[in-house]
C-alpha positions, 0 to 999 in steps of 0.5 A, a space after each residue: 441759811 445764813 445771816 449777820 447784822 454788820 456796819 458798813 464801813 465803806 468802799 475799797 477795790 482789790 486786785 485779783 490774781 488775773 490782775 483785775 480790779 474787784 470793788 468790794 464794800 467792807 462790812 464789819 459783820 458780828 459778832 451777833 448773839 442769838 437772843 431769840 429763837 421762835 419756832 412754828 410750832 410756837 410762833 407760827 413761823 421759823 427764825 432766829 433773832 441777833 444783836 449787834 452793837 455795843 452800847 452804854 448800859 444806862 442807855 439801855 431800858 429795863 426790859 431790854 437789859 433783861 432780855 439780853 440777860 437770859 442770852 448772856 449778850 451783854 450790852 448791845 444796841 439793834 435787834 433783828 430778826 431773820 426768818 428761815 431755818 437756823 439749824 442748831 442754833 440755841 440762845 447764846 450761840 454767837 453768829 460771826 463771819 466764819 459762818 460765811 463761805 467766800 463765793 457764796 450769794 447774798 442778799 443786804 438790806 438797809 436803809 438807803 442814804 437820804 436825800 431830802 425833797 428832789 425835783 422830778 429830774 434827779 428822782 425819777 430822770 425826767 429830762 429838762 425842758 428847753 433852754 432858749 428862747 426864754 423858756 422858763 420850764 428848764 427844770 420844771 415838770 411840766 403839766 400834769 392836770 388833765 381836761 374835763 375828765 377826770 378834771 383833777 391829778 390822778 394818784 401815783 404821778 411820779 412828782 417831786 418829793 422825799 427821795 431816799 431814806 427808804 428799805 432797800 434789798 440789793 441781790 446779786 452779792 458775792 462774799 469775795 473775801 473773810 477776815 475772821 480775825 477782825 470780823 469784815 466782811 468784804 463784798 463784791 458790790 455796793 451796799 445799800 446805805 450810808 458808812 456806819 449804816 446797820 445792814 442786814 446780810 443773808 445768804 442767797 440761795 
């Protein structure tokens, strides 16, 4: 298994041999310093956790400026940890994306672009009411109260509220190109998530 935190950096299209078009997200991946390990047999499960992203020291507290201290990582801004089986790996180690293979599946978590409150049409694609006739409910719900039983609105109806701001894992990605030289990370697909939004890039078995 392999894994990387990255910025995303946007969106862009490639053309291929066969003179297809490829659209690709553009990910700044690493390089993440390993500054912990946790075992099985001393934290009850198996992973490794990375930094990535420069910050100013005095932004820093204390404790976290001692933390990565023991890891010699220097000054960095997110930590996360990934579960799994990281053979080889010591605290210091530098994860970059040469640890990546092109063609191999991933799997990216982030955090999806925010919406703010949405109507019931644009989050959960209802469709809109009449428009002639005076109707009044082009756009509006609708009913959603019941008759004598249950006499009230039972939980989880899909209504208007936050929409987005959430955990999103996409499946399915495909690393299409590495430039190691610059640390991207091109991937075939869309990423959840804003440009410059932290993402987490696993690989897919």
């Amino acid at each position: 298994m392999a894994a990387i935190l990255a910025k995303k950096l946007g969106m862009t299209q490639l053309f291929q041999d066969d003179g297809s078009v490829a659209r690709v997200t553009v990910l700044e991946a690493g390089p993440c310093p390993v500054t912990g390990i946790r075992t099985a047999d001393v934290d009850g499960y198996d992973a490794v956790q990375l930094a990535f992203g420069t910050i100013k020291e005095k932004n820093l507290s204390k404790a976290e400026k001692g933390h990565l201290a023991k890891a010699d990582a220097g000054n960095l801004r997110h930590l996360r940890e990934f579960r799994g089986e990281f053979a080889g790996k010591q605290l210091g180690d530098v994860i970059t994306v040469s640890d990546f293979e092109i063609g191999a599946k991933l799997k990216i978590a982030g955090t999806s672009v925010g919406k703010g409150f949405q109507g019931t049409i644009k989050r959960h694609n209802f469709s809109r009411g009449p428009v002639s006739h005076g109707s009044h409910n082009v756009r509006a719900p609708g009913s959603i109260g019941a008759s004598a039983w249950p006499a009230r609105v039972m939980k989880g109806i899909r209504g208007p509220g936050q929409m987005g701001n959430k955990r999103i894992t996409q499946r399915g990605l495909e690393v299409f190109r590495i430039d190691a030289d610059r640390n991207l990370l091109l991937v075939k697909g869309s990423v959840p998530g804003p440009k410059n939004g932290l993402v987490e890039v696993r690989t897919d078995a």
